[in-house]
DRENDO-1510 file (C-alpha; in Angstrom, 1 decimal, always signed):
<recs>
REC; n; res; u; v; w
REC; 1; UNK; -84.2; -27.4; -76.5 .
REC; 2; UNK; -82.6; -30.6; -75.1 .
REC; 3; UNK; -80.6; -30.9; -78.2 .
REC; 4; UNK; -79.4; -27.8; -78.6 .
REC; 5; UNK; -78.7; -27.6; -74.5 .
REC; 6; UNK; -76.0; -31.7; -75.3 .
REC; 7; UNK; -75.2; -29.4; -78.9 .
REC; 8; UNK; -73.6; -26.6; -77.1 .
REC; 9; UNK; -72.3; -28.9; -74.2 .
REC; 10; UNK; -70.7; -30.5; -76.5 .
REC; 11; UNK; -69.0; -27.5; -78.2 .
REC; 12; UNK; -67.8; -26.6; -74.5 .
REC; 13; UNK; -66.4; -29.7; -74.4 .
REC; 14; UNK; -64.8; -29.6; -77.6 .
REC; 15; UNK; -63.0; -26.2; -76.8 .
REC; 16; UNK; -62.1; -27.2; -73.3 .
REC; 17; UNK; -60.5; -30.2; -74.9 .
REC; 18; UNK; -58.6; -28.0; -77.6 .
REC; 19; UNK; -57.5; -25.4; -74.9 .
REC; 20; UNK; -55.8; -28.3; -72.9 .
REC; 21; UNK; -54.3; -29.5; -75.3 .
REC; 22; UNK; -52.6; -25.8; -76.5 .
REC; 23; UNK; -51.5; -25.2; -73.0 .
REC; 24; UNK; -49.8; -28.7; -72.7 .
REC; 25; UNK; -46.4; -28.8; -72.2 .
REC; 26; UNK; -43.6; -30.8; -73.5 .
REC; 27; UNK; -40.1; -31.3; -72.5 .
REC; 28; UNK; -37.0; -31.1; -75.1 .
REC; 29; UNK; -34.3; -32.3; -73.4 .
REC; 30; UNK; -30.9; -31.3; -75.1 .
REC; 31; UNK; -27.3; -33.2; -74.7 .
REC; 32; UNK; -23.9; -31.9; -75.6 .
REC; 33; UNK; -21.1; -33.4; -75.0 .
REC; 34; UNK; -19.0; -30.4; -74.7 .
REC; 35; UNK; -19.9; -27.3; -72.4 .
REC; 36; UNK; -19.0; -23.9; -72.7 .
REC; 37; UNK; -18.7; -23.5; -76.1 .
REC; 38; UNK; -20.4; -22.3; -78.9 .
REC; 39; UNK; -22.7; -25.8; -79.3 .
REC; 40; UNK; -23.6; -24.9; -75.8 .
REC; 41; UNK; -24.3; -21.1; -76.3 .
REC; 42; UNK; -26.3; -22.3; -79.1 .
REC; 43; UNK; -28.8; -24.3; -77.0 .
REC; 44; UNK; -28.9; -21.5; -74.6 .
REC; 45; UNK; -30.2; -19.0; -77.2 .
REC; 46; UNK; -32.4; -22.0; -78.6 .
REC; 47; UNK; -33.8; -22.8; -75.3 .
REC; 48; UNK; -34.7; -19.0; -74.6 .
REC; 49; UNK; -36.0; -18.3; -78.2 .
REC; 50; UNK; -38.3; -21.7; -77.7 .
REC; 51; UNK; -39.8; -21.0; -74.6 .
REC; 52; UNK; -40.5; -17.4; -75.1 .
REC; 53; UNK; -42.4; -17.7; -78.5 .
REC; 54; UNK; -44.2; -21.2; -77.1 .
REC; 55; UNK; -45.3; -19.5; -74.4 .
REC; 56; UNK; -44.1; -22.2; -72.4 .
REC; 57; UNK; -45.5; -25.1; -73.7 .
REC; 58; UNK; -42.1; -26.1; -74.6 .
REC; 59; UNK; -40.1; -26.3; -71.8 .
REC; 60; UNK; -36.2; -27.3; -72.9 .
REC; 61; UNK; -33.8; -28.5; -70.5 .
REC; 62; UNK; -29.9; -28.4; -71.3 .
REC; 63; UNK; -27.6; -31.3; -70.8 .
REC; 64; UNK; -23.9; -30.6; -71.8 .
REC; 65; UNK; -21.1; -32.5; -71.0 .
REC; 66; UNK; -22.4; -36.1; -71.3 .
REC; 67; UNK; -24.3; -35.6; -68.4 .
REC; 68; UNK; -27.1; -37.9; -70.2 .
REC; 69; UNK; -24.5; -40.2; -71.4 .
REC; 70; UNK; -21.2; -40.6; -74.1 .
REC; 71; UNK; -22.0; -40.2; -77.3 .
REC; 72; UNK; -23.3; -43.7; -78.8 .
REC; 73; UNK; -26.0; -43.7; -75.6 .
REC; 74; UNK; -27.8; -40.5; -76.2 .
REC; 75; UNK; -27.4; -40.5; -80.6 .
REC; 76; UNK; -29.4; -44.4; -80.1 .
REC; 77; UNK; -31.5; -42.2; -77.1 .
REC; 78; UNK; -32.7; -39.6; -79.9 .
REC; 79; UNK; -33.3; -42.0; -82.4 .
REC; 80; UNK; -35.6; -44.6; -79.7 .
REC; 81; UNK; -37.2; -41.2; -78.5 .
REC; 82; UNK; -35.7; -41.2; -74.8 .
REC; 83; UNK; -33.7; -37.9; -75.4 .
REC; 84; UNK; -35.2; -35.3; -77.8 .
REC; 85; UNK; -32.6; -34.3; -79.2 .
REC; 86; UNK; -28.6; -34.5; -79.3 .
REC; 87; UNK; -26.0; -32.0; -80.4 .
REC; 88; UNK; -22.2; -34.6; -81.2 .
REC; 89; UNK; -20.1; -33.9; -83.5 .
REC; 90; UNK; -21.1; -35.4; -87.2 .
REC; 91; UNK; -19.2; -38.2; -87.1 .
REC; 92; UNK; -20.6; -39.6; -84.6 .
REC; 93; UNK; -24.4; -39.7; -86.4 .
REC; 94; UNK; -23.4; -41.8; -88.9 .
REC; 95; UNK; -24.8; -44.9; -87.6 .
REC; 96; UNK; -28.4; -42.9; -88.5 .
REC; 97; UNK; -26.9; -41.5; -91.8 .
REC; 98; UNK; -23.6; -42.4; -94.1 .
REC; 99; UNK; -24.2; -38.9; -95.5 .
REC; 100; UNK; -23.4; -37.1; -92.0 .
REC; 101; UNK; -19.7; -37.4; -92.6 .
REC; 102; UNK; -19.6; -35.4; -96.0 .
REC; 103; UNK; -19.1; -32.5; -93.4 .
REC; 104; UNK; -15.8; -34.4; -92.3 .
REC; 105; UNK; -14.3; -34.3; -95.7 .
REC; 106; UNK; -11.0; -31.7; -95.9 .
REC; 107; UNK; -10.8; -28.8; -98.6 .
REC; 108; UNK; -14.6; -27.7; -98.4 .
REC; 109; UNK; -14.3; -24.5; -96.3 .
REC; 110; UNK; -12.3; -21.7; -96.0 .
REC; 111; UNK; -13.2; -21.0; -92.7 .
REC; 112; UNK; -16.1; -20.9; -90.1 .
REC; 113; UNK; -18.2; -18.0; -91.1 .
REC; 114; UNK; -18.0; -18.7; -94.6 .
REC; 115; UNK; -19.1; -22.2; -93.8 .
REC; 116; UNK; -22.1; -21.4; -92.1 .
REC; 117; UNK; -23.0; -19.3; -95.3 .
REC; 118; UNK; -22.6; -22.6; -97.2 .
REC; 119; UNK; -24.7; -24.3; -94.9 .
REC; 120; UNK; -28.0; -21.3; -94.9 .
REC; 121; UNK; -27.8; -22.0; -98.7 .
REC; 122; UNK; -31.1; -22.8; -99.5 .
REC; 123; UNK; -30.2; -25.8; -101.7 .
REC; 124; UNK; -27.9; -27.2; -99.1 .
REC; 125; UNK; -30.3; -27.0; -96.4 .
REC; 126; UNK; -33.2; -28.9; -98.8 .
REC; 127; UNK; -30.4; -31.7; -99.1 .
REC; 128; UNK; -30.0; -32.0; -95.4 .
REC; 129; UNK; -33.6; -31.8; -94.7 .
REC; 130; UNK; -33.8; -35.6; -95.6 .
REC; 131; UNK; -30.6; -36.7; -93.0 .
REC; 132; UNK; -31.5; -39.6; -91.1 .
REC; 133; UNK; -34.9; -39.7; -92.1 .
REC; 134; UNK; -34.8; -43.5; -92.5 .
REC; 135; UNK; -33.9; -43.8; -88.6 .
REC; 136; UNK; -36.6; -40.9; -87.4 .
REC; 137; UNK; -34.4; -38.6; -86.4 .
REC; 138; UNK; -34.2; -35.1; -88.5 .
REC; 139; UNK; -31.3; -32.9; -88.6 .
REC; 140; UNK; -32.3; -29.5; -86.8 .
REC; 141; UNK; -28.9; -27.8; -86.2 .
REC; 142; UNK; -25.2; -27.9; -87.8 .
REC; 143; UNK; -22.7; -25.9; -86.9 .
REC; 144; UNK; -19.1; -25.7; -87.5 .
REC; 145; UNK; -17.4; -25.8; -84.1 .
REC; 146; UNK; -13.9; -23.8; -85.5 .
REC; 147; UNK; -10.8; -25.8; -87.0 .
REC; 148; UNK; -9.8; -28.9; -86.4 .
REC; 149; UNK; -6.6; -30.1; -84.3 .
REC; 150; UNK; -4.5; -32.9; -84.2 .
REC; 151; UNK; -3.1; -32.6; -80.2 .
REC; 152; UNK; -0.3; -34.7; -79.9 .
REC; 153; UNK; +2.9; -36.6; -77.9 .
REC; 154; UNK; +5.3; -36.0; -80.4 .
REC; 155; UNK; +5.1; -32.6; -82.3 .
REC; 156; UNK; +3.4; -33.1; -85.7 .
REC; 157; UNK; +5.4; -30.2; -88.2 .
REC; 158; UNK; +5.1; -31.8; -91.2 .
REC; 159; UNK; +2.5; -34.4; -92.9 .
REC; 160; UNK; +5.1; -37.1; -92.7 .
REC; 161; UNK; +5.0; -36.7; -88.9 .
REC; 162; UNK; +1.5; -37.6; -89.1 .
REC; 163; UNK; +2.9; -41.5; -90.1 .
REC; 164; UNK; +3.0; -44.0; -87.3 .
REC; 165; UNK; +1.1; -42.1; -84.9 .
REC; 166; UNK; -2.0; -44.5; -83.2 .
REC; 167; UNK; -4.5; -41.1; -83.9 .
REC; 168; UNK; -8.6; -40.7; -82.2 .
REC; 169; UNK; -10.5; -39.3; -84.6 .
REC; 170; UNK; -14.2; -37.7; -84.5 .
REC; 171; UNK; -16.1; -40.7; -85.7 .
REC; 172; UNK; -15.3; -44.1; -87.6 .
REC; 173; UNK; -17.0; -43.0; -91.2 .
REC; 174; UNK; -15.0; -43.7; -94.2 .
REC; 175; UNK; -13.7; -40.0; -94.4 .
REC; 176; UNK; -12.6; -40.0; -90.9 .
REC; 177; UNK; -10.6; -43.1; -91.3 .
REC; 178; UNK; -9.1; -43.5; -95.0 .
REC; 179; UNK; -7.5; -39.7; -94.6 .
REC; 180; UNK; -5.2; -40.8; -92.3 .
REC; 181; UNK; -4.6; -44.1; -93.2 .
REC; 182; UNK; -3.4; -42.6; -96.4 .
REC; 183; UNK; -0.8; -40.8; -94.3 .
REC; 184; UNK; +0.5; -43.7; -92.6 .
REC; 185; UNK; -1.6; -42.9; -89.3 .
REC; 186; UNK; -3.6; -45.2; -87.2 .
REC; 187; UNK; -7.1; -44.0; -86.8 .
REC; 188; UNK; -9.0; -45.0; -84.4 .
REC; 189; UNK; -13.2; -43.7; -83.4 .
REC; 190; UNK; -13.4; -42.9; -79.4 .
REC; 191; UNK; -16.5; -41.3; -77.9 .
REC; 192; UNK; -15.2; -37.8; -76.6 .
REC; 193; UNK; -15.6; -38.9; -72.6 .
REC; 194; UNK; -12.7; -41.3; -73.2 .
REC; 195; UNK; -10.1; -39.6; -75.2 .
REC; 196; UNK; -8.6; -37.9; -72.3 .
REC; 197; UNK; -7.7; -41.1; -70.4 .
REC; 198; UNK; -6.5; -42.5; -73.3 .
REC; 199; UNK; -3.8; -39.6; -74.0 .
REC; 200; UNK; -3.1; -40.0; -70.2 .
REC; 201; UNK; -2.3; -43.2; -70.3 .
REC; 202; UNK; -0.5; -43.2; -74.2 .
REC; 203; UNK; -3.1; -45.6; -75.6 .
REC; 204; UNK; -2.9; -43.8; -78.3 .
REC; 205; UNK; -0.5; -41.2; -79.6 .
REC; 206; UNK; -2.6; -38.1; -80.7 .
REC; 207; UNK; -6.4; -37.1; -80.9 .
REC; 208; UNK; -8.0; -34.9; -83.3 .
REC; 209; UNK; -10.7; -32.2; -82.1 .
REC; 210; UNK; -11.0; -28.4; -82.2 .
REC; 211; UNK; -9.7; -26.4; -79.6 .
REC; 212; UNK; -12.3; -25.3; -77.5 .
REC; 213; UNK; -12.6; -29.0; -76.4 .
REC; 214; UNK; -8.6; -29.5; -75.9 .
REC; 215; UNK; -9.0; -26.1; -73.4 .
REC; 216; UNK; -12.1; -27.3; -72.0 .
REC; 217; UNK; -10.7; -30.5; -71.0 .
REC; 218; UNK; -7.7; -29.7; -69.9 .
REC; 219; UNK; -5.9; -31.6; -72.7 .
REC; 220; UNK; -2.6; -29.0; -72.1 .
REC; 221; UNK; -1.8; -31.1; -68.6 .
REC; 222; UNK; -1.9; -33.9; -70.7 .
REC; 223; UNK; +0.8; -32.5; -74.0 .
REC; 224; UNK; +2.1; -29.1; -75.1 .
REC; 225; UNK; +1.5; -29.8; -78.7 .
REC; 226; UNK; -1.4; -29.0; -81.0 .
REC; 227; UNK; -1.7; -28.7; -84.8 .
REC; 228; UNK; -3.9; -26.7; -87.1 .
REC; 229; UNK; -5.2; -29.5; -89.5 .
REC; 230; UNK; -5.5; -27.4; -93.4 .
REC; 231; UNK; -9.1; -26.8; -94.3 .
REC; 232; UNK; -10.3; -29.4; -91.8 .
REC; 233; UNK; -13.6; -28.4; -89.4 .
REC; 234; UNK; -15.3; -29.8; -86.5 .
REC; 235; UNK; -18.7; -30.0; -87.3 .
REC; 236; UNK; -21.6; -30.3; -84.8 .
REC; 237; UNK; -25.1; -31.9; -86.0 .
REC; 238; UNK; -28.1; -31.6; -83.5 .
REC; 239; UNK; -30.6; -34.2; -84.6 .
REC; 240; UNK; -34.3; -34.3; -82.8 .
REC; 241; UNK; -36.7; -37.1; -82.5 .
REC; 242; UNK; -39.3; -36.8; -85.6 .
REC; 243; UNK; -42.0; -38.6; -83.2 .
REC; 244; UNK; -41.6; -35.4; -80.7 .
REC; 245; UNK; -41.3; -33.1; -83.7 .
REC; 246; UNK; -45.0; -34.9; -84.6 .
REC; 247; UNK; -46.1; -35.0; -81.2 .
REC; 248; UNK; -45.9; -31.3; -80.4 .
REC; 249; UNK; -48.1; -30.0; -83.6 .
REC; 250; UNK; -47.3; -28.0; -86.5 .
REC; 251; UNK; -47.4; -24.2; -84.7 .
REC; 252; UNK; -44.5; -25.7; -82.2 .
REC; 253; UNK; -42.7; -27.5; -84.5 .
REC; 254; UNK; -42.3; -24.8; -86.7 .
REC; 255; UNK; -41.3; -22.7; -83.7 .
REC; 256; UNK; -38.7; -25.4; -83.1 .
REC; 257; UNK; -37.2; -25.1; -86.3 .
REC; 258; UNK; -37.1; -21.8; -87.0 .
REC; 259; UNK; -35.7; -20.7; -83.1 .
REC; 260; UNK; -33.1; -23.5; -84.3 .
REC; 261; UNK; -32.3; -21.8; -87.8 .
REC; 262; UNK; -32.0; -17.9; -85.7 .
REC; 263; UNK; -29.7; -19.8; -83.2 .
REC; 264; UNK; -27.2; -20.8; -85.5 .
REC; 265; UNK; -25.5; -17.2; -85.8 .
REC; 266; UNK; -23.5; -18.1; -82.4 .
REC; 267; UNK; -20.9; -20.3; -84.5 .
REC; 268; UNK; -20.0; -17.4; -86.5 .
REC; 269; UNK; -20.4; -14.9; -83.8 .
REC; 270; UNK; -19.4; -16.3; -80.2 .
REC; 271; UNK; -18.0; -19.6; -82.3 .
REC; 272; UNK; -15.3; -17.2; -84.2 .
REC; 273; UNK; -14.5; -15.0; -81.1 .
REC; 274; UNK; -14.2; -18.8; -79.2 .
REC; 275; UNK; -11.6; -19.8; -81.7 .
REC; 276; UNK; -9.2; -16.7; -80.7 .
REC; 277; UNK; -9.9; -17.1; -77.0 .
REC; 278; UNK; -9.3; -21.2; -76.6 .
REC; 279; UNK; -6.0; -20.3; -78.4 .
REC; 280; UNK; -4.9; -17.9; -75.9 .
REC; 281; UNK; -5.7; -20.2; -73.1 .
REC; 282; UNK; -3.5; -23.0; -74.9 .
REC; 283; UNK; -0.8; -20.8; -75.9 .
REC; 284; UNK; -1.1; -19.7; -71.6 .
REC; 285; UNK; -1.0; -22.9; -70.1 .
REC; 286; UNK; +2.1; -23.4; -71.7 .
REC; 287; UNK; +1.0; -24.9; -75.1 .
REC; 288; UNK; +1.9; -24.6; -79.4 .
REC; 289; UNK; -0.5; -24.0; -81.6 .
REC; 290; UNK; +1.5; -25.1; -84.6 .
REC; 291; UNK; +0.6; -24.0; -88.1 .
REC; 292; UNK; +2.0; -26.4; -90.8 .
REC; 293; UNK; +3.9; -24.3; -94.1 .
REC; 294; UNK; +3.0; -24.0; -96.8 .
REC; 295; UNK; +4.1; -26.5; -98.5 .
REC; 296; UNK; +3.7; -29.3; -96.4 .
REC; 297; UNK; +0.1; -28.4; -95.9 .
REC; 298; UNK; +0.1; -28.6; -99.3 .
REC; 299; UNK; +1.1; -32.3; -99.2 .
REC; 300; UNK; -1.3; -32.8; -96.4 .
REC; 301; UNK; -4.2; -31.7; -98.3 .
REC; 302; UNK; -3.2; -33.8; -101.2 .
REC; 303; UNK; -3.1; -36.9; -99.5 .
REC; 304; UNK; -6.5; -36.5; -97.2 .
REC; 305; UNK; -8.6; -35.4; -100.4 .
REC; 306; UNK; -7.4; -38.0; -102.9 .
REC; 307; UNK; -9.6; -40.9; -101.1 .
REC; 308; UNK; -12.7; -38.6; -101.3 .
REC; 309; UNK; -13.6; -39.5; -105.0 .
REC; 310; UNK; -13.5; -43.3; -104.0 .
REC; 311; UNK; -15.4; -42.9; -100.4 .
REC; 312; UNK; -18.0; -40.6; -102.3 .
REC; 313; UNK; -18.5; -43.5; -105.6 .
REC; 314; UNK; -20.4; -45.8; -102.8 .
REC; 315; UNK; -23.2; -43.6; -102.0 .
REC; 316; UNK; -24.7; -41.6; -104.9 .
REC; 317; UNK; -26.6; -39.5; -102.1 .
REC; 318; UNK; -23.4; -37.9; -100.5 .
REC; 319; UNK; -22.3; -37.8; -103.2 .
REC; 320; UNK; -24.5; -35.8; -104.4 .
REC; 321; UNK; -24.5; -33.9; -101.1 .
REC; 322; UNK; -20.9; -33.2; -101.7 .
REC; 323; UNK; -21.3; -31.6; -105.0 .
REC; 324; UNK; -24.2; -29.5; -103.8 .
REC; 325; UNK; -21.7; -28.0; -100.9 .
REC; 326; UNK; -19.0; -27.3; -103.4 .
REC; 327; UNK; -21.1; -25.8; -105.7 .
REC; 328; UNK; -22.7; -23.5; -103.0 .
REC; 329; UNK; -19.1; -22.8; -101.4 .
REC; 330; UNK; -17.5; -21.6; -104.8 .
REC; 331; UNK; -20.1; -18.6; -104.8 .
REC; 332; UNK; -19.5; -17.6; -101.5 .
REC; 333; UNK; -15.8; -17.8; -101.2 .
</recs>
């Protein structure tokens, strides 16, 4: 009888334990450094998709506009497990992964919803499963964040314009940097928080980032002058911790990922609409949204994809990664 009386005590104990340890809760914290923008309705629907099927054992707090740091702190903060996860744009994850800047590379998309297509593709996605793997972080999110602009002093109308020009770009990969060197540019990498101040102040000429940022900032007290860069996207990667992915359990990490998968139809929902509506509110406060012709974005395109073939020969992985994307966007287009 005393054995059976420590056997079921033991049982109680047992389920006690494992009822604990379901109603636990954890806390995803989320950083951005942009806000009000389809990156930021994305972690809303996220954060309300996680919570209600975790029954709030996941509790997710949001955290755009660097309010958990610029860029570098909070990418090294996922990766050392002191943020859970972070939402830049891909350049900027690069330090974790060379492959994150094949996203960067001009002529792959035709436009946003057609890129998120690319990016569901099932082959894609088992490709960018394995990003930053090596540095325990794992790629749960990425979302193209509508076309890219080059906002400038001096108007930019043609792709000779584009020479001379000290330009910030989104991240100091190989394919963020060798583009515009092969037009005569500048380029130089500058975490989002201080671009502003550095158009303010002319320490450098131009800075390249999509639209909802330029209205969100302001950037149309700073110039009057924006340009549509051909075929050129700002992508957004949100990479979590692996650890916390571990640490919560199977059932919640696949609740993770798959609220994260559902969230992804804001960039080609709100994230299209967005496009239409930052342009309005440039085009208001007094600013050009300047569309190059035909032919010279012709030339322009020329020029930024001929150094692909060389950046892509010095990892067989992106490589690879690029030809998968290609492949996957020629039988959507």
């Amino acid at each position: 009888m005393r054995s059976w009386v420590f056997r079921m005590a033991a049982i109680a104990a047992a389920m006690l334990f494992a009822n604990a340890a379901s109603a636990q809760q954890f806390t995803m914290k989320l950083s951005s450094p942009t806000v009000n923008d389809a990156p930021h309705e994305w972690m809303k629907a996220f954060k309300a998709g996680v919570e209600q099927r975790s029954g709030g054992r996941i509790k997710v707090e949001i955290y755009p506009a660097s309010q958990l740091g610029q860029i570098p702190a909070t990418v090294d903060g996922v990766a050392l497990g002191t943020i859970e996860f972070a939402l830049p744009a891909v350049g900027f994850l690069i330090g974790l992964e060379p492959r994150f800047q094949v996203f960067d590379a001009a002529g792959l998309f035709d436009g946003v919803a057609q890129s998120q297509k690319v990016l569901a593709d099932p082959t894609v996605r088992a490709r960018l499963a394995s990003f930053g793997e090596a540095k325990g972080v794992e790629l749960l999110v990425v979302g193209n964040n509508g076309p890219l602009m080059v906002a400038s002093h001096k108007a930019i109308r043609t792709a000779a314009d584009f020479k001379g020009q000290k330009i910030r770009v989104p991240g100091p990969a190989p394919l963020h940097i060798q583009p515009f060197k092969k037009l005569g540019a500048s380029p130089v990498s500058i975490p989002l928080g201080e671009v502003l101040p550095a158009m303010q102040n002319k320490t450098i000429d131009a800075s390249i980032s999509s639209f909802n940022v330029l209205t969100g900032f302001k950037y149309y007290d700073v110039t009057k002058t924006a340009t549509y860069l051909p075929q050129s996207f700002l992508f957004v990667g949100g990479v979590v911790n692996r650890n916390f992915m571990k640490s919560i359990g199977p059932e919640l990490a696949t609740i993770v990922r798959e609220e994260a998968r559902k969230a992804e139809t804001v960039f080609s929902t709100f994230g299209v609409a967005d496009i239409e509506r930052t342009r309005e509110i440039w085009v208001k406060n007094g600013g050009e949204a300047i569309t190059l012709p035909p032919a010279e974005a012709a030339a322009y395109l020329k020029d930024v994809t001929s150094v692909i073939p060389a950046v892509l020969e010095t990892n067989p992985q992106m490589k690879t990664d690029y030809d998968t994307i290609v492949a996957a966007a020629k039988n959507i287009r």
